[in-house]
C-alpha positions in Angstrom: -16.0 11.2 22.8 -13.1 13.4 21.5 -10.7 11.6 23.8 -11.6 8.2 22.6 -11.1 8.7 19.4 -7.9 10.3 19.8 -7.1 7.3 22.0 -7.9 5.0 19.5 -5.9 6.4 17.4 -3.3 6.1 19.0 -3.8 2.5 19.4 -3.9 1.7 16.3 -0.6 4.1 15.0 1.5 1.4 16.2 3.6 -0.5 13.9 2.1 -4.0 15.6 -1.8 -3.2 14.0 -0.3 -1.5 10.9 1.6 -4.4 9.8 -1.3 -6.7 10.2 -3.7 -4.3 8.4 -1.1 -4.2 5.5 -0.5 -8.6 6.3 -4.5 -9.1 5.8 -4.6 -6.5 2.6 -1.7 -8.2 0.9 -3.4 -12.1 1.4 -6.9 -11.2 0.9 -5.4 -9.1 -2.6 -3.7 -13.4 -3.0 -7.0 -14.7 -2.6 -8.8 -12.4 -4.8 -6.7 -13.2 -7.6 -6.7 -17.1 -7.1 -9.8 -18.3 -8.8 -11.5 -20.7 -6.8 -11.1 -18.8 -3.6 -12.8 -16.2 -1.8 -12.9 -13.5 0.8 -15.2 -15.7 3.2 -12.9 -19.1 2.8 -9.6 -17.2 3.6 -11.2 -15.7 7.0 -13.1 -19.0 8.0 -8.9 -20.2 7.3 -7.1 -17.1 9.1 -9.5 -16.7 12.0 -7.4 -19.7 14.0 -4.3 -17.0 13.5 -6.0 -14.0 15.2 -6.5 -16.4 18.4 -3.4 -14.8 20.3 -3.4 -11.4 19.0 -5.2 -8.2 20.5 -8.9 -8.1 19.0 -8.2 -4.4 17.6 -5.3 -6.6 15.6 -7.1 -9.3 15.1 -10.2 -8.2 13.8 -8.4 -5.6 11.6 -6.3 -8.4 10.1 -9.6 -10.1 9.0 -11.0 -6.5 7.8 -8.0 -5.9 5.7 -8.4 -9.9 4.3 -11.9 -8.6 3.5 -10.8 -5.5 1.7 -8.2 -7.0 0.2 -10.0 -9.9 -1.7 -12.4 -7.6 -3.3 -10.2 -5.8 -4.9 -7.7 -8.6 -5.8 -10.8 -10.4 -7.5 -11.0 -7.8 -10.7 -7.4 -8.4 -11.9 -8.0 -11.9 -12.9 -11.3 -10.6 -14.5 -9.6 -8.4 -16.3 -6.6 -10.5 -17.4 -8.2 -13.7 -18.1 -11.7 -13.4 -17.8 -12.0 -15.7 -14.9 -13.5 -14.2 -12.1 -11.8 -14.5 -8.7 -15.2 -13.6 -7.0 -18.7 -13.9 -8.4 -19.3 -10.2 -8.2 -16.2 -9.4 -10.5 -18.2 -11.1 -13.4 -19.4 -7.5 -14.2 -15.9 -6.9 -14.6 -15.0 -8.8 -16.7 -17.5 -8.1 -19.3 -15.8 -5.0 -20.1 -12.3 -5.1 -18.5 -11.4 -8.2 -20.7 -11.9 -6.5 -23.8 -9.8 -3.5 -23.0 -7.1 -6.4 -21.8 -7.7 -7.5 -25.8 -7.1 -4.4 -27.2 -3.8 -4.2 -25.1 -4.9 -1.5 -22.4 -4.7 -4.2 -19.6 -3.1 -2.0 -17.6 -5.1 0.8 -17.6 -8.4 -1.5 -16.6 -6.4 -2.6 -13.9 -5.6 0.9 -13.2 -9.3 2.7 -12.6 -10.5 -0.8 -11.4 -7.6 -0.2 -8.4 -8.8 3.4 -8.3 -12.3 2.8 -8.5 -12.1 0.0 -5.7 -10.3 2.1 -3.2 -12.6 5.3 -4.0 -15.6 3.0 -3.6 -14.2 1.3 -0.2 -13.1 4.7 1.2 -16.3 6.5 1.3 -18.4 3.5 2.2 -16.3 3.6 5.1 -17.1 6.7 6.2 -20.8 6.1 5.1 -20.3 3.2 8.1 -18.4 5.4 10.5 -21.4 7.8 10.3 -24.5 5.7 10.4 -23.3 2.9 12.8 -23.5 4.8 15.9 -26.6 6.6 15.4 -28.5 3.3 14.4 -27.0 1.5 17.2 -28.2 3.9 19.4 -31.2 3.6 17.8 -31.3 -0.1 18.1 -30.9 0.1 22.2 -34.1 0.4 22.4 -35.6 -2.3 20.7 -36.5 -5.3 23.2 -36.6 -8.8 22.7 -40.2 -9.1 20.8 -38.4 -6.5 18.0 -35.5 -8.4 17.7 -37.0 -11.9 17.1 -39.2 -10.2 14.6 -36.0 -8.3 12.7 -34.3 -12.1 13.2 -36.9 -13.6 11.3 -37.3 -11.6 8.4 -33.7 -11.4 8.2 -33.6 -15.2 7.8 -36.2 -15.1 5.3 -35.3 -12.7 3.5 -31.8 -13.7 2.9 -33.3 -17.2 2.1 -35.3 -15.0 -0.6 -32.5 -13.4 -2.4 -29.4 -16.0 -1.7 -29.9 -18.7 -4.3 -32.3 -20.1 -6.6 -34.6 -21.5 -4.6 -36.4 -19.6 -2.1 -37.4 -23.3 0.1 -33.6 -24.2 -0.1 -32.7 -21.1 1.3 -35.1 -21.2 3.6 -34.6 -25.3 4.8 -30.3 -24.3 4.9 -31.9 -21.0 7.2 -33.3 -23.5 10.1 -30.6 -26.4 9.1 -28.4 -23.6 10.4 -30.2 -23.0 13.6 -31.0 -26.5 14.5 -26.9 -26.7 14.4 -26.6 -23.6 16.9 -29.0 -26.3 19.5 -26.6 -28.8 20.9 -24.7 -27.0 23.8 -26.0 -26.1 27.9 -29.4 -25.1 27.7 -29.1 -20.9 28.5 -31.6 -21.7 31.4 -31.7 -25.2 33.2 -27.5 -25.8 32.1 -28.3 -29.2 31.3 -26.6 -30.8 28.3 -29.0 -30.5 24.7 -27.9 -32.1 21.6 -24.4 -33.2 22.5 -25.4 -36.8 22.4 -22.8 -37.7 25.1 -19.6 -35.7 23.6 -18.4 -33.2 26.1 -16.4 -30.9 23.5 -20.1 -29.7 22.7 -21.4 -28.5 25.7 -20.0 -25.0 24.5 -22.3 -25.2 21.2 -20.3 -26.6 17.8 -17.4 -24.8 17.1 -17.7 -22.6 14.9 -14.4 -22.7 12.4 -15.1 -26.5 11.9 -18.7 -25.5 10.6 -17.1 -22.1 8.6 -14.0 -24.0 7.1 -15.8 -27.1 6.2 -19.1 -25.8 4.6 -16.4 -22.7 2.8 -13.0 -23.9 2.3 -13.1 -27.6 2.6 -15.7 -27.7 0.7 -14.6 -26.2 -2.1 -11.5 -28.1 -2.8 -13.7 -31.0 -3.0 -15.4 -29.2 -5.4 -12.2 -28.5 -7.5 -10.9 -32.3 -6.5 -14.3 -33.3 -8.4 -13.3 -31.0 -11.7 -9.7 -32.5 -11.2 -11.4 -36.4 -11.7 -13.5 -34.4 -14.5 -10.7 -33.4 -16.5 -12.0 -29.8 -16.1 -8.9 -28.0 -15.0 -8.4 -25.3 -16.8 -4.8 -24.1 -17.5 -4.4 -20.3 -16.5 -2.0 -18.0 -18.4 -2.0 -14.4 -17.7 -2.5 -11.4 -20.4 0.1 -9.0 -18.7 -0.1 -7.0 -22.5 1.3 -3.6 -22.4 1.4 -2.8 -26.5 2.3 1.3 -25.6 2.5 4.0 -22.9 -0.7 5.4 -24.4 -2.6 2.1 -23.3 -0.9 1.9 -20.3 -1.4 5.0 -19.1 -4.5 6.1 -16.9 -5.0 9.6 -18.0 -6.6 12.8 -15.1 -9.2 13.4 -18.0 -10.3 9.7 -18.5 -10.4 9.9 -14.0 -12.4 12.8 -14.2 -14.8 11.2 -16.8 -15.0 7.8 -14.9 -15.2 9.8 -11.4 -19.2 10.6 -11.9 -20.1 7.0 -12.9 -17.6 6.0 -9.4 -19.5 7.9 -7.4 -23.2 7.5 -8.1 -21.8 3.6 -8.5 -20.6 4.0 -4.6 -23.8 5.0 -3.2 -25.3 2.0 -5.3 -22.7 -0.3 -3.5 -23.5 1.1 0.1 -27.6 1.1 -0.3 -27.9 -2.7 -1.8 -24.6 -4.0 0.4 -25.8 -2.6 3.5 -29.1 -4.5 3.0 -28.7 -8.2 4.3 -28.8 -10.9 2.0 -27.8 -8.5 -1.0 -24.3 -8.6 -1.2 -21.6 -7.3 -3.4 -23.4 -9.4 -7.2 -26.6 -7.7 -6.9 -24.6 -4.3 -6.6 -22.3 -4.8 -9.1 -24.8 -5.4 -11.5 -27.6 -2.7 -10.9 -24.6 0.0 -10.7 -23.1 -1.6 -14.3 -26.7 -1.4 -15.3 -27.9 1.7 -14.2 -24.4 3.1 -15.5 -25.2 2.0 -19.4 -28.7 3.0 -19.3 -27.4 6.6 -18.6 -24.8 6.4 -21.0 -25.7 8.0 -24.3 -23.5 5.1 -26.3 -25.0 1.9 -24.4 -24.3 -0.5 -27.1 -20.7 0.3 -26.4 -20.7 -1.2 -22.9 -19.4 -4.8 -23.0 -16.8 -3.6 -26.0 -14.5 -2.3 -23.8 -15.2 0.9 -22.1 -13.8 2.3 -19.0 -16.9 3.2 -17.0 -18.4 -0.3 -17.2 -15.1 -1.3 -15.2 -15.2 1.7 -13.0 -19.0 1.1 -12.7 -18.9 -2.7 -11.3 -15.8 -2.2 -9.1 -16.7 1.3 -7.1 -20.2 -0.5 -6.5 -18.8 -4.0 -5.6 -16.0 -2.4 -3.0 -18.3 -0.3 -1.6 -20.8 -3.6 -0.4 -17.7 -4.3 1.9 -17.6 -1.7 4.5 -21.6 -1.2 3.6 -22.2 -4.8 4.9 -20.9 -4.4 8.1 -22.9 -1.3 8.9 -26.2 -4.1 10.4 -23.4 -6.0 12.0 -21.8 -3.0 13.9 -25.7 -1.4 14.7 -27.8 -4.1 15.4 -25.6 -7.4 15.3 -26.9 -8.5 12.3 -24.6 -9.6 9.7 -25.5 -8.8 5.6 -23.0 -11.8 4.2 -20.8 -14.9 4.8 -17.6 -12.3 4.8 -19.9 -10.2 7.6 -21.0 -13.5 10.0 -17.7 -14.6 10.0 -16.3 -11.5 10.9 -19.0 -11.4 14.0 -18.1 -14.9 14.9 -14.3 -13.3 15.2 -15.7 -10.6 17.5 -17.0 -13.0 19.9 -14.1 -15.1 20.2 -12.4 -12.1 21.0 -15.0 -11.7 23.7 -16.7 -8.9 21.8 -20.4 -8.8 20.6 -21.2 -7.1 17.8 -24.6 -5.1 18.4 -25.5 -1.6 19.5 -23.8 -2.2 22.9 -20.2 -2.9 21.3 -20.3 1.5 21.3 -21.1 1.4 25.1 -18.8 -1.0 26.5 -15.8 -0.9 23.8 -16.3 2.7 22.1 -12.2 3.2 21.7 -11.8 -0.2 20.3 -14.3 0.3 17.9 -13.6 3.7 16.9 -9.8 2.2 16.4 -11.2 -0.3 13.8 -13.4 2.4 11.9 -9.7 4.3 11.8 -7.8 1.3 10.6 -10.3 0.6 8.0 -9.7 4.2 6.5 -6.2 3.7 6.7 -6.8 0.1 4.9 -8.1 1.8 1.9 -4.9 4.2 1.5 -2.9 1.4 1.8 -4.5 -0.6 -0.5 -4.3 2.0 -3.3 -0.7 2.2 -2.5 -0.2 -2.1 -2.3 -2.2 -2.1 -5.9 0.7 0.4 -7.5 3.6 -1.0 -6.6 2.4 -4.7 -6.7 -0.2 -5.5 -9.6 2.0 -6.7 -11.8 3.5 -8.9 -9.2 0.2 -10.3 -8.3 -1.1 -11.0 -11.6 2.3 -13.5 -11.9 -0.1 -15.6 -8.9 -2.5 -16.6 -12.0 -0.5 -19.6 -13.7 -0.5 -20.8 -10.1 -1.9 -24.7 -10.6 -4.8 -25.7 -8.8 -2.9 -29.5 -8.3 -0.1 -27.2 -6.0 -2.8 -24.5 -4.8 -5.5 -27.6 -3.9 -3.3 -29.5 -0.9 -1.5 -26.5 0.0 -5.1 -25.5 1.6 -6.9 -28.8 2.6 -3.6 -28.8 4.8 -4.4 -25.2 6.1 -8.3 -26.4 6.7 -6.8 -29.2 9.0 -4.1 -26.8 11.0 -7.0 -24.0 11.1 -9.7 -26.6 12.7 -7.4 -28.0 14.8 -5.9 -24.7 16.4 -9.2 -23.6 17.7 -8.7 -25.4 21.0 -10.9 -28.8 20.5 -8.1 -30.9 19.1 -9.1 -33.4 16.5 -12.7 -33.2 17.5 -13.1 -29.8 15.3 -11.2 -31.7 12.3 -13.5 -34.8 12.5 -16.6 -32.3 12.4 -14.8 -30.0 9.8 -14.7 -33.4 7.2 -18.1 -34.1 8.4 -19.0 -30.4 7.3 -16.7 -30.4 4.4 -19.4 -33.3 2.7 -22.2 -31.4 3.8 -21.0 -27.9 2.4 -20.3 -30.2 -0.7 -23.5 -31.9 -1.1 -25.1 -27.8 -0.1 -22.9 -26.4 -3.4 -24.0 -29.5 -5.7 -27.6 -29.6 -4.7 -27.4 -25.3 -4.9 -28.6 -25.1 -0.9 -27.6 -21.7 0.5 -24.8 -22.3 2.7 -24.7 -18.3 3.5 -28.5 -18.3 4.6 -26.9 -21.6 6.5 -24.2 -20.1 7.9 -25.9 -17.0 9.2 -28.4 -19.1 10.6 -26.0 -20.8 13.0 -23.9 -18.0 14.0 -27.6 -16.5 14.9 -28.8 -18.9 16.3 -27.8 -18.2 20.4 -29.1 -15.0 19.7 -32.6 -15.9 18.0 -33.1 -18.6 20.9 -32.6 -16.0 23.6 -34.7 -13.2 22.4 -37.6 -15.7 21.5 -37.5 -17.2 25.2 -37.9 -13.7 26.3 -40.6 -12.5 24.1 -42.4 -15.3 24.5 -42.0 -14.3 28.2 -43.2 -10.8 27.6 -45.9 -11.9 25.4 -47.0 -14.7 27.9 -47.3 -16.4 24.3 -49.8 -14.7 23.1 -50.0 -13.2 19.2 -52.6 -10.8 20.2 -50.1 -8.9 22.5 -48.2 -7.7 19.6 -50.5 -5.5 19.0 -48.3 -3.5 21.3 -45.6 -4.0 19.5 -45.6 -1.9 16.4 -42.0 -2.1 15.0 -42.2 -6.1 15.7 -45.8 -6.2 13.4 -44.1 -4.3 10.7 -41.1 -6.4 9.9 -43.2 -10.1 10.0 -44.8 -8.2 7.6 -41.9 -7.5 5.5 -41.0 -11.1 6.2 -44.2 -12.3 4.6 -43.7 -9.2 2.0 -41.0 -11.2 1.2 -42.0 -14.6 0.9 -45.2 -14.0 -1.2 -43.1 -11.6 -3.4 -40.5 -14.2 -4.0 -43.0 -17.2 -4.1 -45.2 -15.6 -6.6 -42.3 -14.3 -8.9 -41.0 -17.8 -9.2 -44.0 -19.1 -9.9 -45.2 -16.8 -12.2 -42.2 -17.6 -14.2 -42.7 -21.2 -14.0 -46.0 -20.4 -15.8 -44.5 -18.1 -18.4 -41.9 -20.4 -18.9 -39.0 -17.8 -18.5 -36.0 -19.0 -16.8 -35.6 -17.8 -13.2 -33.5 -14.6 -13.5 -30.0 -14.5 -11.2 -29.8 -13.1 -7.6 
């Protein structure tokens, strides 16, 4: 083991997968501070780039874009209260009034700190559980895995929107879409309703850039015809060096509130279907329910910023902790990150350490270097990047509809992966507007190929009986958790439908 890791690092000291860790850092820090974009739109577009590189550059181009757009999200938060990811709402409710009172740039300061803090140890959080749990998972057979399969479905259909039978219906929408290709056993033609360019299943960046990216620039084309554009101007207030300054004492009073926020982060973002939102707000919570000033916390203070952005970062490398263990990815960011494994001919899961252990060690290292050179990128640059607020959406709005097309149309089917990424562009439109889960949808599909497979065989070892599983103990307990889940969410919601109380957020 000792050699492999010091053979990964070696491959990934190279200049080549340095500069593309620091490439993907400094566009998913762009993305983060564009409103309107996200972490999971800029892969689904920069996945068609990673097509001729190395995987260990590839995927740790698409890690850094990950990173990157987390932490990029809290400057426009701060500056402008307008949120470049949902999650950095928290920030905003108490980096916006330190921006007011003209200490912009020391909220920008601890949320940096706090980000990179928060990202670093969740790191090596992932770099010391993935292994063991992988190992772990290598014994679980096919029965196990359709039952983990299903309650992940339904339980990220439980906690992704605001309906739990919209998530669900997107859950299955996604799976019916993962159909059409060679059936795994007879290789006869399923689904593809005559079209060749389906036999290998539907390609996957058509679906991801139309239901993320595409999608939403019809959404902001639809506030354009609205009249709800909303000119940007960036706060870049600086009134002294006092304000500007982020002081050791005021670090070693935030560091506490970082820290317990960080372990926040990595135990709600390494849970599927929780995501970065949740985490942000049970840290901010839990963080001014402590405090022994709470009605100070949305004034201005610096541990409700250091609070929301340690947790939030944190979710990042914490969500790909399933993915790396059992295959199971926690997010949008996380499926579309697996879907990048396998077109680099790698499969996420517990046997990724036994057939690839150096390449994966290599990306554990180059996502600790990431967060060093994120810290350093964030110095020099913030005030650079907050310039990219008064970009216009009528400039920023074409500029990507014309990446969508390139992106779709790179992946190797031609035009037949831009006529489905329209097709999926209205649908992912339609999903947003009608408040459809499109990460339970998107999950879905990328699991799909794996869900079908493992049910064939348990039905197999079963002989398609439910009474067998009474040898199967682990399978029994998570359908219960599944239907744990769905009676728990069912009878929340309609408990408050009797009450009358307005379903609470996700």
């Amino acid at each position: 083991m000792y050699g492999q890791i010091v053979q990964a690092a070696t491959n990934v000291l190279t200049f080549e997968v340095l500069a593309y860790i620091a490439l993907g850092l400094f566009i998913g820090y762009i993305v983060g501070v564009l409103p309107g974009l996200s972490r999971a739109t800029a892969i689904a577009l920069l996945i068609p780039i990673t097509y001729k590189l190395p995987p260990l550059a590839g995927v740790s181009f698409l890690i850094g874009v990950s990173k990157g757009g987390n932490t990029g999200s809290a400057l426009t938060a701060i500056l402008i209260n307008v949120p470049g990811e949902p999650q950095s709402v928290v920030t905003a409710l108490d980096g916006y009034p330190l921006a007011q009172q003209g200490k912009a740039q020391k909220a920008l300061k601890l949320a940096l700190i706090a980000s990179v803090l928060g990202d670093f140890i969740a790191t090596l959080v992932l770099v010391a559980l993935a292994q063991p749990l992988a190992a772990l998972a290598v014994g679980v057979g096919p029965v196990e895995l359709t039952a983990v399969l299903v309650f992940a479905i339904t339980f990220i259909a439980a906690v992704s929107g605001h309906s739990f039978y919209k998530g669900l219906i997107a859950g299955f929408l996604g799976l019916l879409l993962a159909a059409p290709r060679l059936d795994m056993e007879t290789g006869q033609p399923r689904l593809t309703f005559g079209f060749a360019d389906l036999y290998d299943g539907v390609p996957l960046l058509a679906v991801a850039i139309g239901t993320l990216a595409l999608s939403e620039m019809l959404v902001q084309i639809d506030k354009g015809w609205r009249g709800t554009y909303v000119h940007k101007g960036a706060m870049l207030m600086s009134s002294s060096p006092e304000n500007s300054r982020f002081t050791w004492k005021e670090f070693l009073t935030c560091l506490p509130t970082i820290l317990r926020s960080t372990f926040v982060g990595i135990g709600i973002g390494s849970i599927p279907g929780m995501g970065a939102s949740l985490s942000s707000f049970l840290a901010y919570a839990w963080t001014r329910r402590r405090d022994k000033d709470p009605e100070s916390f949305g004034k201005g203070r610096l541990e409700g910023v250091a609070a929301a952005e340690s947790a939030d970062n944190a979710s990042v490398p914490a969500g790909l902790i399933p993915m790396f263990a059992i295959g199971l990815p926690s997010s949008a960011s996380a499926a579309l990150l697996m879907g990048a494994f396998m077109l680099h001919g790698l499969t996420p899961g517990p046997f990724l350490f036994r057939d690839d252990a150096v390449l994966v060690y290599a990306i554990f290292i180059g996502m600790i270097l990431a967060s060093g050179i994120m810290l350093l990128m964030g110095m020099i640059g913030q005030n650079l990047f907050a310039r990219l607020i008064t970009v216009s959406e009528i400039i920023l709005v074409p500029v990507i509809i014309f990446l969508c097309v390139i992106g779709a149309y790179l992946e190797g089917s031609g035009m037949f992966s831009v006529y489905l990424m329209l097709v999926f562009a209205f649908f992912g439109y339609f999903m947003k507007k009608f408040d459809f889960s499109f990460i339970t949808f998107l999950i879905g599909f990328i699991l799909g190929p794996m869900a079908e497979l493992s049910l064939r065989q348990a039905m197999i070892i079963t002989d398609g009986k439910a009474s067998s599983l009474i040898h199967h103990p682990v399978a029994v307990l998570f359908l219960v958790l599944a239907a744990v889940s769905i009676w728990g969410f069912v009878s929340k919601r309609s408990l408050q439908s009797r009450t009358g109380a307005a379903p609470e957020e996700p």
